[in-house]
C-alpha positions in Angstrom: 5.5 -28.6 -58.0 3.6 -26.7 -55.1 2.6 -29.6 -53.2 6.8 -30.0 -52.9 7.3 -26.6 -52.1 5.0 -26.8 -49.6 5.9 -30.1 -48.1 10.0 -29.0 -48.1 8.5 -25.7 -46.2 6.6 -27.8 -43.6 9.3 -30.0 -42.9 11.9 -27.3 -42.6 9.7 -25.2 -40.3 9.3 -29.2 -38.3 13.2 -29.1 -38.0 13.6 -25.9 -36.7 10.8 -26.0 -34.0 12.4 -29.1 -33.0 15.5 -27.6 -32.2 14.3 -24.5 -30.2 12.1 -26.9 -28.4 15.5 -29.1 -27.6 17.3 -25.7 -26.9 20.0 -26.1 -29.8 19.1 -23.1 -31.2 19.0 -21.2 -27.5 22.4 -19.2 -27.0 21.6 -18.2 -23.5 20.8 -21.8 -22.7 24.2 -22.8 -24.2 25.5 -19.9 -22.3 24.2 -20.2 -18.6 27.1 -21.7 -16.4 26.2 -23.9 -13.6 26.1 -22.9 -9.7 26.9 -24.7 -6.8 26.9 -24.0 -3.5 28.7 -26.1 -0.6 28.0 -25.7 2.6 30.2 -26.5 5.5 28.7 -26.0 8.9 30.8 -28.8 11.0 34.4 -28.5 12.7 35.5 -31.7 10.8 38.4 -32.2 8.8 37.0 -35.2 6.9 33.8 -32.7 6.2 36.3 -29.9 5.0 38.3 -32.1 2.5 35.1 -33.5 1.2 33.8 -29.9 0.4 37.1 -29.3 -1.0 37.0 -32.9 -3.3 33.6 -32.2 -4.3 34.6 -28.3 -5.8 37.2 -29.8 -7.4 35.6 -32.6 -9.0 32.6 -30.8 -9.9 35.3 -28.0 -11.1 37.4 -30.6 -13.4 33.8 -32.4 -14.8 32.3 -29.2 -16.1 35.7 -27.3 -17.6 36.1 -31.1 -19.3 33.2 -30.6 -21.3 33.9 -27.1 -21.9 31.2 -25.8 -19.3 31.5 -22.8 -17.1 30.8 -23.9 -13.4 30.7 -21.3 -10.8 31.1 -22.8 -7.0 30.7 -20.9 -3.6 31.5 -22.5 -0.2 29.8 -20.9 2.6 31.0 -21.5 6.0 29.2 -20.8 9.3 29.4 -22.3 13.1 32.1 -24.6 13.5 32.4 -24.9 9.8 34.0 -21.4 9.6 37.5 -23.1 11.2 37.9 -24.3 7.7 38.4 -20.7 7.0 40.7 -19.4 9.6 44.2 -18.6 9.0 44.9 -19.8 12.6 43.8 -22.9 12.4 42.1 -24.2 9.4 43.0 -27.8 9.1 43.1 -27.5 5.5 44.5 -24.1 5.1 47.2 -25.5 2.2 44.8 -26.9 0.3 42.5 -24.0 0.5 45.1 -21.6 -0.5 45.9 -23.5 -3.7 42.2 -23.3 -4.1 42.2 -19.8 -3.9 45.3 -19.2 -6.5 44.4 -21.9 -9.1 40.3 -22.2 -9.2 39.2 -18.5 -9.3 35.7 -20.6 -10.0 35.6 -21.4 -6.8 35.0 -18.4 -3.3 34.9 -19.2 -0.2 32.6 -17.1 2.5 32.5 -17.1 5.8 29.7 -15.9 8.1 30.0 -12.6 9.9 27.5 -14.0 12.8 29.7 -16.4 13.1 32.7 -14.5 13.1 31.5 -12.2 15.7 30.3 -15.4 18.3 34.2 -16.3 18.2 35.6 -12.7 18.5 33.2 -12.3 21.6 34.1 -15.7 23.3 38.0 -15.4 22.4 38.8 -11.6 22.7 39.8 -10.8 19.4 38.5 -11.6 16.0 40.2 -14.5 14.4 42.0 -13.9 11.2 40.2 -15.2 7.8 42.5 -16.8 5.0 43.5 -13.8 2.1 40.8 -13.9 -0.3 38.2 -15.3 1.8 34.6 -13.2 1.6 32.2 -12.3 4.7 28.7 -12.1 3.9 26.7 -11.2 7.4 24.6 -14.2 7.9 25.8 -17.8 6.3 22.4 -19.3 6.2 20.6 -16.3 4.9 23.2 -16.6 1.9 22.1 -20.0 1.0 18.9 -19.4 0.8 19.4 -16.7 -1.1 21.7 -18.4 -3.5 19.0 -21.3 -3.6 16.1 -18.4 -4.6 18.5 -17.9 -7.5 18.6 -21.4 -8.8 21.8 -22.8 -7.5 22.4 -26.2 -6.1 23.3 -26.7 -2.7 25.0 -29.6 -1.6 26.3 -30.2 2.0 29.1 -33.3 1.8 
């Protein structure tokens, strides 16, 4: 009788190693949401709706399996045009964005933002619920210390 007693207890402490090794048992693994980071640095339409496909799709895989998914677009140089309420050539889109994926922000760069403000006299008006953060690049790398992915479509 103890040599079953101790083979049940060896292969249930077996089973449960194997599932912290696999991370079933880990809540904060299970928990953790995934981070993306797009980055759009080019005055191209094609580039912007690309940025704007890839959030969404990346948005619609990860809620599908019941996954939280957290994605920032960062905007600098002529990239920042997606942003601007003046002339962003996807400005519908990114409103719609804005209103139905509150996974997904969208920051310009202040550097950036103050270039254009010098050359054209005023500083250009951002899209409502577009963020600033001072320096674009900075931010990625930042963002990247942290763990996230960046991706530039």
């Amino acid at each position: 009788m103890r040599n079953g007693r101790a083979s049940r207890r060896g292969l249930l402490c077996g089973l449960l190693a194997a599932f912290i090794v696999t991370g079933f048992a880990s809540p904060s693994r299970a928990a953790e949401s995934h981070r993306l980071a797009l980055q759009i640095s080019d005055d191209d339409p094609v580039k912007m709706r690309a940025v704007l496909d890839v959030a969404a799709n990346v948005s619609r895989h990860y809620s599908g399996q019941g996954e939280d998914v957290e994605i920032m677009v960062v905007a600098f140089n002529g990239g920042l045009d997606m942003l601007l309420d003046d002339r962003s050539p996807v400005r519908e889109r990114l409103v719609n964005f804005l209103k139905s994926m509150p996974n997904v922000s969208f920051i310009g760069c202040g550097n950036t933002l103050e270039t254009l403000a010098v050359k054209e006299g005023r500083r250009p008006p951002l899209i409502e619920g577009v963020s600033v953060t001072q320096v674009g690049v900075a931010m990625l790398m930042d963002l990247a210390e942290k763990n996230w992915t960046i991706v530039r479509p």
